[in-house]
C-alpha positions as CSV (number, residue, x, y, z in Angstrom):
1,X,0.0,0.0,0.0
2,X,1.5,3.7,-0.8
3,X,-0.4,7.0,0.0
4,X,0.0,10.0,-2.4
5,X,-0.1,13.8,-1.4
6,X,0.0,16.1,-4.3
7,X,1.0,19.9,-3.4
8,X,2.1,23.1,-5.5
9,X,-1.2,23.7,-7.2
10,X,-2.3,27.7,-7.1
11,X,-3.5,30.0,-9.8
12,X,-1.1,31.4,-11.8
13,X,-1.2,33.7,-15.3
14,X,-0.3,32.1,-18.5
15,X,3.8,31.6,-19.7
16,X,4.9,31.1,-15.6
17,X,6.2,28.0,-14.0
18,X,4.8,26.0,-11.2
19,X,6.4,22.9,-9.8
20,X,3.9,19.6,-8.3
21,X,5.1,17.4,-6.0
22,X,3.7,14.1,-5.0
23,X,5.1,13.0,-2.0
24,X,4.5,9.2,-1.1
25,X,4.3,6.6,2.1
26,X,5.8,3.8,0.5
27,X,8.2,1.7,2.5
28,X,10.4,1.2,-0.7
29,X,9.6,4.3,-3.0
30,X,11.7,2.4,-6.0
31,X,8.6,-0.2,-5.9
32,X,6.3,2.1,-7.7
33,X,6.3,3.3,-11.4
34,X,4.6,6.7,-11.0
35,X,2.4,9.3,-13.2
36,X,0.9,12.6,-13.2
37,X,-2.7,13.0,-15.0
38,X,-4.7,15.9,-14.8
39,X,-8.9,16.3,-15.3
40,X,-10.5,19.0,-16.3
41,X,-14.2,20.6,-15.7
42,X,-16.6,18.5,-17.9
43,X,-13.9,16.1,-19.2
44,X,-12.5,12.7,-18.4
45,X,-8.9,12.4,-16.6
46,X,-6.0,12.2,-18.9
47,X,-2.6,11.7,-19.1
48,X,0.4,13.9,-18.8
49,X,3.5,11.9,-18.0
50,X,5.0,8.7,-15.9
51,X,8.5,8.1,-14.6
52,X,9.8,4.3,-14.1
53,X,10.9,3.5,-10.9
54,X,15.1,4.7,-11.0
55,X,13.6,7.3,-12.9
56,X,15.2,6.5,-16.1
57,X,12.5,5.9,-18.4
58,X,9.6,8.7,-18.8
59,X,6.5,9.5,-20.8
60,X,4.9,12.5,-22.2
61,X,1.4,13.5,-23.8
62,X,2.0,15.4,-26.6
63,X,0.4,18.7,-25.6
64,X,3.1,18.9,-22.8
65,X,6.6,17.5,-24.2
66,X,9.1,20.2,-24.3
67,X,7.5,22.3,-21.6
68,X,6.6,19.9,-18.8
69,X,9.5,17.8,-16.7
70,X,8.9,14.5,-14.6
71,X,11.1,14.0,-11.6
72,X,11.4,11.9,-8.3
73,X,13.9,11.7,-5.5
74,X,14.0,8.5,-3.8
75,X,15.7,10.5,-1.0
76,X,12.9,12.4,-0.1
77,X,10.6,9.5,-1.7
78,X,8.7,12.5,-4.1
79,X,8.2,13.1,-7.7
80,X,7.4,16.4,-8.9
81,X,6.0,17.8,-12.1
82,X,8.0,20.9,-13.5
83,X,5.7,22.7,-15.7
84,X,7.1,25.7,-17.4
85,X,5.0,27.9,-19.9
86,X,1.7,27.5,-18.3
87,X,-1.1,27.8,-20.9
88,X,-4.8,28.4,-19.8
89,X,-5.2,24.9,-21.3
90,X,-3.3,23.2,-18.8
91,X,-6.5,23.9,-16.1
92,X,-7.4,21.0,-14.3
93,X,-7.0,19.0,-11.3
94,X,-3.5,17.4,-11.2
95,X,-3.6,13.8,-9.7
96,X,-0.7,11.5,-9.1
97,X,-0.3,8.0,-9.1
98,X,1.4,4.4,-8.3
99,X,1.6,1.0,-9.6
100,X,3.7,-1.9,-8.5
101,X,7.3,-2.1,-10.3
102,X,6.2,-5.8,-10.9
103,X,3.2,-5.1,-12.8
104,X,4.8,-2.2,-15.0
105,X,7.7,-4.1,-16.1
106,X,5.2,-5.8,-18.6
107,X,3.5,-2.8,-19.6
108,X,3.5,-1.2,-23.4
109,X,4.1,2.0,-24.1
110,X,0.2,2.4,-24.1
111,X,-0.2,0.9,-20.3
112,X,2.0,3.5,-19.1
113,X,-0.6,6.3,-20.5
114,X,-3.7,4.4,-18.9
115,X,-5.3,5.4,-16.2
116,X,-6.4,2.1,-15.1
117,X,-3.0,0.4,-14.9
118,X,-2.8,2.9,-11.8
119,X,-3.7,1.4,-8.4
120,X,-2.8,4.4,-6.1
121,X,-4.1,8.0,-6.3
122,X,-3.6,10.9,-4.4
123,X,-6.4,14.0,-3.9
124,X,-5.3,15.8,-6.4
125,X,-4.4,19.5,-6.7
126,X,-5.7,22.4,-8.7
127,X,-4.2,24.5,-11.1
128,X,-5.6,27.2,-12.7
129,X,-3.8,28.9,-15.4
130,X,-5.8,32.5,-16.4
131,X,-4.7,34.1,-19.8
């Protein structure tokens, strides 16, 4: 079992930064492959990027490579999201989750994007990006 705290939401204008973090419980933070997704009002939860475990291997959606950065630090056993030139777009809730090492090590390129492959979810935080 892991818990997930996300923090760092706010409102902010359009073009700033604003980091995420998603601190986690887990007794062994390098057993969980981790993600950050993000719903909007009136829309379904999507995703915006996953990390593997040592951090090594990572994922984008589209709309965010180049501008968005995924991060952990098993030190402080936290991943963050590093989103730089904030568009009015990028509104939503922020959510991050887990899934056991185990079962990621068989998952495609596709499972990594899916929402369902997830089994652990924080609260979420809000960001709110005004033009």
């Amino acid at each position: 079992q892991v818990q997930l705290v996300e923090s760092g939401g706010g409102l902010v204008q359009a073009g700033v930064s604003l980091r995420l973090s998603c601190a986690a419980s887990a007794r062994t933070f390098t057993n969980y492959v981790m993600g950050w997704f993000r719903q909007a009002p009136g829309k379904d939860r999507e995703f915006v990027a996953a990390i593997s475990s040592f951090g090594r291997i990572t994922y984008y959606e589209d709309s965010v490579k180049g501008r968005f950065t995924i991060s952990r630090a098993s030190a402080n056993k936290t991943m963050y999201l590093q989103m730089n030139s904030l568009k009015p777009e990028d509104t939503a809730v922020y959510y991050c989750a887990a899934a056991d090492v185990r079962s990621a090590s068989q998952w495609s390129a596709t499972d990594w994007r899916t929402r369902g492959k997830y089994d652990y979810w924080g609260q979420g935080t809000q960001v709110t990006v005004s033009s």
